[in-house]
Structures are given as C-alpha cells and as structure tokens.
C-alpha positions, 0 to 999 in steps of 0.5 A: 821533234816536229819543230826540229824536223821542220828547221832541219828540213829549211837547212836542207833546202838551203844547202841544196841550193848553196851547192847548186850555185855555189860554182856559178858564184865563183865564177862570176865574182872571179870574172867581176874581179878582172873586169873591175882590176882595169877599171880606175875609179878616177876614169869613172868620176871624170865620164859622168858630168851630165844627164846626156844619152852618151854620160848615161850609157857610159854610166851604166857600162861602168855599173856594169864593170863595177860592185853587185854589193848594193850597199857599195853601190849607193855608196859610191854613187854618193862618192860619185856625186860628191866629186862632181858626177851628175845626180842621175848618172850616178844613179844610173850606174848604182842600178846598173852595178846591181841589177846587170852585173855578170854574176847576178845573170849567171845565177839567175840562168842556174836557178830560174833558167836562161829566160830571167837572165834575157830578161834581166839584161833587157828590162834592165836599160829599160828600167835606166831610160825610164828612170833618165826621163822621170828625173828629167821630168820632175828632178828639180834642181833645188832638190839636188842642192838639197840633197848635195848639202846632205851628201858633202855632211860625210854622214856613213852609210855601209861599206863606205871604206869597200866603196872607196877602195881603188883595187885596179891595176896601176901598171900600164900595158896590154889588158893581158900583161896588166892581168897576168902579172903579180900585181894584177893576180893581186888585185883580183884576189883583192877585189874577188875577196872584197866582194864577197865579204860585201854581198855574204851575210845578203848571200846567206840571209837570202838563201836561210830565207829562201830555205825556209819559205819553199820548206813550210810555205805551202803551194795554197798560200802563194796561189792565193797570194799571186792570183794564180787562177786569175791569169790576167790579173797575176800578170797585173798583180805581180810587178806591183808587189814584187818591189813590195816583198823585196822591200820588206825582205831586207835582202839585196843583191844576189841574195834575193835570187833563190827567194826570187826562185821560191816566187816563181815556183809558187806562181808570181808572174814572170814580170813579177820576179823582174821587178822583184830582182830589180827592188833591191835597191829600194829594200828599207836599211837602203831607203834609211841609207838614202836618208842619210845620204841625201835627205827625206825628200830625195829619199821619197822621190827616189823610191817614188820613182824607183818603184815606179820604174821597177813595175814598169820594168817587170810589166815591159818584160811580160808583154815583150817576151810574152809577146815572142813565147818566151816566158816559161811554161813550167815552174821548176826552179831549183829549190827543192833538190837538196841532193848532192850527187858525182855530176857536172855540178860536183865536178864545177864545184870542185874546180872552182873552190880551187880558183876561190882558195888560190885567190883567198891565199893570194889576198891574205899573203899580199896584206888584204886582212886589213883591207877587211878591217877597213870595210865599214870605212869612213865615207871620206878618204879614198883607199887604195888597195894592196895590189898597187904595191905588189 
C-alpha cells in the first residue's frame, strides 16, 4: 500500500506540473512553428560556409528559428555539414536550436521564473563565443576530414527523416499573406505536430522524472549533494555537475526543464540549473549519435569542449546577475502544486488546447499521418512537407 501511495504521489506531482505548463508549451510550439514556416532549409545551407563572426550569428539566429527537438538538431547539423556548411557553425546553430529556442524561455520563466529564462538568453552566446574560440584554438583540420569521411558513410541517428523535412512555405509574398493562407496554416500545423511528436517521450520522461525526485528525494539528501551550507563552494560546485546529471538523466530538450526545477528547489546554485539546461546536447544516446556521426575522436573533442563551455556558461551567469542581484532568493519553482483550480492557468490552458486541435485536425485533414511514419527517416533525401502542395 506504502509503494501504491508512493507511485501515485510521483503521478500527482507529474501531473501537477503537466497542467501548469501545459498552455505555455503550446504556445511556444505554435509560435516556433510560424517562425520555422518562413524559414527554407536551403536559405540556412548556403549562409554557413565559414567559422566568421557574421556566418556565426547568422548561424545561431537560424538556430534560433529553427527545432528545440535535440535529436533533430544533431541531425540537421550533420545534414548541414554534409552539404557544405562549416563544422563549427553547424555546431553553432544545433546549440542555438536548443538551448535559446522560444518555448524553452517560455517554460523556463513558468516554472523556475523570468531570472532563468535572462539567464538562458545571455549564457547562451556566451556559451556559442566560448565554443567559437575553443574550435579555433584546437579544432584541427584533420579531425574535421575525419569526421566529414564518417558523416558522408549516411550512418542514421534519430529523427533523421524529421531532420530532413522542409515544411516552409513555398509561396511568395508579404510574411502575413504567406501565414495566413492555406498553404501557410498548413505548414504550421506541419511543423507544430512534427515537433511535438520529436521532443514528447523527452517532454513525458522528463516530467515522470521530475514527479518522482521532488515526490521521494528528501530535502537532506540535495543539500548534501549541493553543498547548500557551503555557499562558496555550492557556487563552485554546481556548473560542475549540472552537465553530469543531465548527461546521466538521458533527457534532453524541454524535458530537462521540470528536473531542472526539482534542482533548484533542493539547492544547486543558479549557474548550476544553466549549465544543466545547456547539457542537453551532451546527454549519453546523443554522445552515441555523435559517434556515429562523426567518430570517437570528434566525438570526445565534442564533449571535451562541450562540457567545458557549459561550466563556464553556468559560472559566467552566476557571477553576472549575482553580480546585478538578480539571482533569486527563494526556491519556490513549481513542483509540488499538483491543484488544479478555475484561475488563469485553467483558463489559458482551455484556449490553447483549442489552437493545438485545430492545428492537430489541420495536419491529418492535409495527409501529415504520413509524415509521422517518415520520422526515424533515412539521413539522405530531403523530405518535403504536405504543406507545399495545399
């Protein structure tokens, strides 16, 4: 009976969190869809030729536009690479196309509040300049024909057929008339459906994981683990295992954010949830993907300098807005509500489960069941989505 109570207690917190959040990932998938229908994939191949400053934030603005699915994003930075883009922009726009996405910020602000999402948008190009001068200094150009041999062998990853969808709008036109026509509500349900169908296991798993710790975990065992009585060395401490417990959590993405919030309420300092939030992209079936991808050695040089540029990310955060008192000064993220009640929430949650089905009905009415089938893919041809024949 004690083990029921306890697996029905980690459910509640689970779905306590699901409902608080649940409006706020709609939105930003809805939002990411529009910006990612005016995006062509081919404008985003030609733009990334060099390791300049300019390629580079042209780079990073196109991660930005682009999937918050991580598995996608290391796949289309191998397409990318593939078709001519230079090894460190791609690089560059799969940790944009992660870590400072739209829905990713919106979530963040819900659970952990508006300090992580300011957080997450300047550690973010720090973490890219980092990364830019770590490649310039030790990225030697045998590695990357090395790794260029493995990528051309085709050898699949994941969401390799979601990587290759093209789902923007063909049509010409003013960004409104392109939007607001069939064939633009198309591709946005395309795309919105798409994505939701890359990040939902991580999404689930991520929350089921979440549920669970701030259920069961006591409060004595993460201030032992954080140094919590040790304010100098928790700040110290914690940008050093953040990446580790996300590499080891096996969730990426948005998924990582209500585990994210579980650390914070049991005491990790605030540069540790950054470089938490930012390992997803190091976390071990994407490390195995690198592999496959692009080697052993590019593999091990990516997470060498990774990981190093994620703890120096989470320790640029804490002295910056320690610095301007911005760090919080409670921990009071949303876990442990599981109520639900007639507020905003409800209310948001109500009009945006509207927009989801509308654009759910919309994908299936214009053919995207197959679309669905074609997601695992094949790492060569590009797919083109429904939407440019509506």
């Amino acid at each position: 009976m004690r083990f029921v109570h306890a697996i029905g207690h980690a459910f509640s917190v689970a779905g306590g969190m699901t409902w608080q959040i649940l409006w706020s990932l709609i939105l930003g998938f809805a939002l990411s869809a529009i910006v990612q229908a005016l995006v062509r994939k081919g404008t985003v191949e030609r733009l990334l030729g060099s390791d300049s400053p300019k390629t580079l934030g042209v780079a990073t603005g196109f991660g930005i536009a682009s999937s918050s699915c991580s598995y996608a994003a290391v796949a289309l930075a191998r397409a990318l690479f593939r078709t001519g883009a230079n090894f460190t922009a791609a690089m560059v726009f799969e940790i944009a196309s992660t870590n400072l996405v739209i829905e990713l910020g919106i979530i963040m602000a819900l659970l952990l509040g508006w300090q992580f999402t300011a957080a997450e948008f300047v550690g973010g190009p720090i973490m890219i300049v980092i990364i830019a001068v770590l490649f310039r200094l030790f990225l030697r150009q045998q590695l990357i024909a090395a790794a260029k041999h493995q990528a051309d062998r085709g050898l699949a990853g994941s969401m390799e057929g979601h990587a290759a969808m093209d789902m923007s709008v063909k049509a010409r036109g003013s960004l409104w008339s392109r939007l607001s026509s069939a064939e633009g509500f198309t591709s946005v349900a395309e795309i919105f459906v798409m994505e939701w169908a890359a990040v939902l296991r991580d999404i689930v798993v991520g929350l089921l994981i979440a549920g669970a710790l701030g259920a069961w975990v006591p409060d004595s065992f993460w201030r032992h683990l954080f140094f919590t009585d040790h304010p100098l060395l928790s700040r110290i401490w914690g940008p050093l295992l953040g990446p580790v417990i996300s590499m080891f959590s096996f969730v990426c993405s948005i998924g990582n954010v209500p585990l994210a919030a579980v650390l914070w309420n049991g005491g990790i300092s605030f540069g540790g949830v950054v470089s938490f939030i930012f390992a997803d992209l190091i976390i071990v079936p994407i490390l195995i993907i690198y592999r496959k991808y692009y080697g052993t050695k590019m593999m091990l040089f990516i997470l060498a300098t990774f990981y190093a540029t994620m703890v120096a990310a989470g320790y640029a955060v804490e002295l910056l807005f320690g610095a301007a008192g911005l760090i919080p000064s409670t921990r009071d993220a949303k876990v442990l509500n599981a109520t639900v009640s007639w507020d905003y929430t409800t209310y948001l949650n109500i009009v945006f489960i509207a927009v989801a089905v509308a654009l759910v009905w919309r994908f299936f009415r214009s053919g995207g069941a197959m679309m669905l089938k074609m997601m695992g893919g094949n790492p060569e041809p590009a797919i083109t989505g429904s939407g440019a024949e509506a």
